[in-house]
Backbone as a ProteinNet text record, in pm:
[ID]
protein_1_A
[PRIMARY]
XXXXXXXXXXXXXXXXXXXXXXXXXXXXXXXXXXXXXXXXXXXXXXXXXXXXXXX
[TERTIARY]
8571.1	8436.8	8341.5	8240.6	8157.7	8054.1	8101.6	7941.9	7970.3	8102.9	8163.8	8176.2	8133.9	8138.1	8060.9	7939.9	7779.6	7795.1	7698.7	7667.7	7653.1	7719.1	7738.1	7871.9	7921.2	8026.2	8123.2	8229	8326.1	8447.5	8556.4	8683	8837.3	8943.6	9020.6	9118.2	9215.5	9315.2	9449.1	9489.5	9619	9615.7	9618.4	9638.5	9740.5	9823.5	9976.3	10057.2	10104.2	10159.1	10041.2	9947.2	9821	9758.2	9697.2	9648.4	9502.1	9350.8	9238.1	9137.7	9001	8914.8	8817.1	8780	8705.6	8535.4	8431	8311.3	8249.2	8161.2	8058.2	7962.6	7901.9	7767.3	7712.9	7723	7606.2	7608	7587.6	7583.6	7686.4	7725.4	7840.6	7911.6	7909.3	7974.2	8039.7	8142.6	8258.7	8316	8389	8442.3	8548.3	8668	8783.5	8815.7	8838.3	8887.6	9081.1	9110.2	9254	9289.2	9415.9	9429.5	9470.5	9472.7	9446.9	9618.1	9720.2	9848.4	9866.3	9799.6	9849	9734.4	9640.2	9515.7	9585.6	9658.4	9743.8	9830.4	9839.1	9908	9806.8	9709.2	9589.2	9527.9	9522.7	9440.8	9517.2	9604.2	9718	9753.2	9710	9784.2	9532.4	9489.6	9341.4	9331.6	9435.7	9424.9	9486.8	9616.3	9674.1	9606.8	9547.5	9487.9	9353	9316.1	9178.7	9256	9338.1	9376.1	9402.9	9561.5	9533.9	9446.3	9298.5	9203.8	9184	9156.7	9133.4	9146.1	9320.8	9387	9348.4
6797.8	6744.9	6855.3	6829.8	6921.1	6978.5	6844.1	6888	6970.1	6990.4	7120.7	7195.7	7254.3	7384.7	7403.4	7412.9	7371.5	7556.5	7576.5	7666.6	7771.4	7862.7	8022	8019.1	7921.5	7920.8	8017.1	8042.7	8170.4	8109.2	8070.4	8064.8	8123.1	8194.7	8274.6	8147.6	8120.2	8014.9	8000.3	7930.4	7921.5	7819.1	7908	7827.5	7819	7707.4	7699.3	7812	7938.4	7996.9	8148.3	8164.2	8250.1	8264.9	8415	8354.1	8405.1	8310.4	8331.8	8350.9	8340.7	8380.1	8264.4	8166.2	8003.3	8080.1	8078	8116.6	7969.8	7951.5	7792.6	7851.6	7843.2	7974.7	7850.8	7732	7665.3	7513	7394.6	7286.2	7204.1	7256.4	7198.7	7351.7	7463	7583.7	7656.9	7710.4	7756.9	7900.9	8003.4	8126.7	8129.7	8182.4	8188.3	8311	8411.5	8496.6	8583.1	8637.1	8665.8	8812.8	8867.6	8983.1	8991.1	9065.3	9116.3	9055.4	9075.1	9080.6	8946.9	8818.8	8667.1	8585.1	8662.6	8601.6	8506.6	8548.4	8437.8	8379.5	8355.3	8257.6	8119.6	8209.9	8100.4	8040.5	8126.1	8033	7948.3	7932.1	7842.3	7715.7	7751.4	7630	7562.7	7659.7	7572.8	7500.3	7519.1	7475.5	7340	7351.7	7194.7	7123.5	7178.6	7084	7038	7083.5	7010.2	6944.5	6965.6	6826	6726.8	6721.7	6633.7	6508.4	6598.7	6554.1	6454.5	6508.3	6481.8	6317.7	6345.7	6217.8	6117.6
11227.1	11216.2	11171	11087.8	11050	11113.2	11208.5	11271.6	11406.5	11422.3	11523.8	11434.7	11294.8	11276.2	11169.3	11244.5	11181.2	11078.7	10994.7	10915.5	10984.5	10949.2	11007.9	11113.4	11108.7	11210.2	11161.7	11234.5	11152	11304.7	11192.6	11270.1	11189.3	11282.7	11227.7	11252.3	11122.6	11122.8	11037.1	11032.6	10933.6	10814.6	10655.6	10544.1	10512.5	10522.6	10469.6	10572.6	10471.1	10594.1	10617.8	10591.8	10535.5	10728.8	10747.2	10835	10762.7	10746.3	10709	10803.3	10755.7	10826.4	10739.5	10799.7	10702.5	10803	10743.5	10746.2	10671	10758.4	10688.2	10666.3	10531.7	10476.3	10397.6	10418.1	10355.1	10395.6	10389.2	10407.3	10345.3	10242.8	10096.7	10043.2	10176.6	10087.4	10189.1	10207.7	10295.7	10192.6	10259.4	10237.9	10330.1	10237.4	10261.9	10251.3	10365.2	10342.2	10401	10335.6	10344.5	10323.3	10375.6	10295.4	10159.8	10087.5	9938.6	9899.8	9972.7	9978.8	10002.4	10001.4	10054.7	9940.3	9869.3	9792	9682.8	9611.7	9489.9	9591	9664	9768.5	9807.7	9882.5	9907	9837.6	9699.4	9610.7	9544.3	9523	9440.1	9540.8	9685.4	9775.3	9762.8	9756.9	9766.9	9604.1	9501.4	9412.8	9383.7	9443.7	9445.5	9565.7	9677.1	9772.6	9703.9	9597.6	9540.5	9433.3	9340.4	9238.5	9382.6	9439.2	9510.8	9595.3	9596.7	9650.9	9584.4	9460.7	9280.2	9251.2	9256.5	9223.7	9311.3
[MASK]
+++++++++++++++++++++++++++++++++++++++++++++++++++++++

């Protein structure tokens, strides 16, 4: 729910097999952060989870 993790929230979690750091920095805008060593990992799995969305 969004509205449990209102703007400025910051929670440490698991992308796929990634562990991140998801930061809510705007109303419609989120930050994903990872180590440097898992980044073409995360972004390739946030890439098919948005076509998916897509379709």
């Amino acid at each position: 729910s969004l509205a449990a993790f209102p703007v400025g929230a910051c929670s440490r979690t698991i992308l796929g097999k990634v562990e991140i750091v998801l930061l809510r920095t705007a109303e419609d805008a989120f930050r994903v952060e990872c180590w440097r060593s898992f980044a073409d990992y995360a972004f390739a799995f946030l890439i098919e989870a948005a076509r998916d969305a897509a379709a």
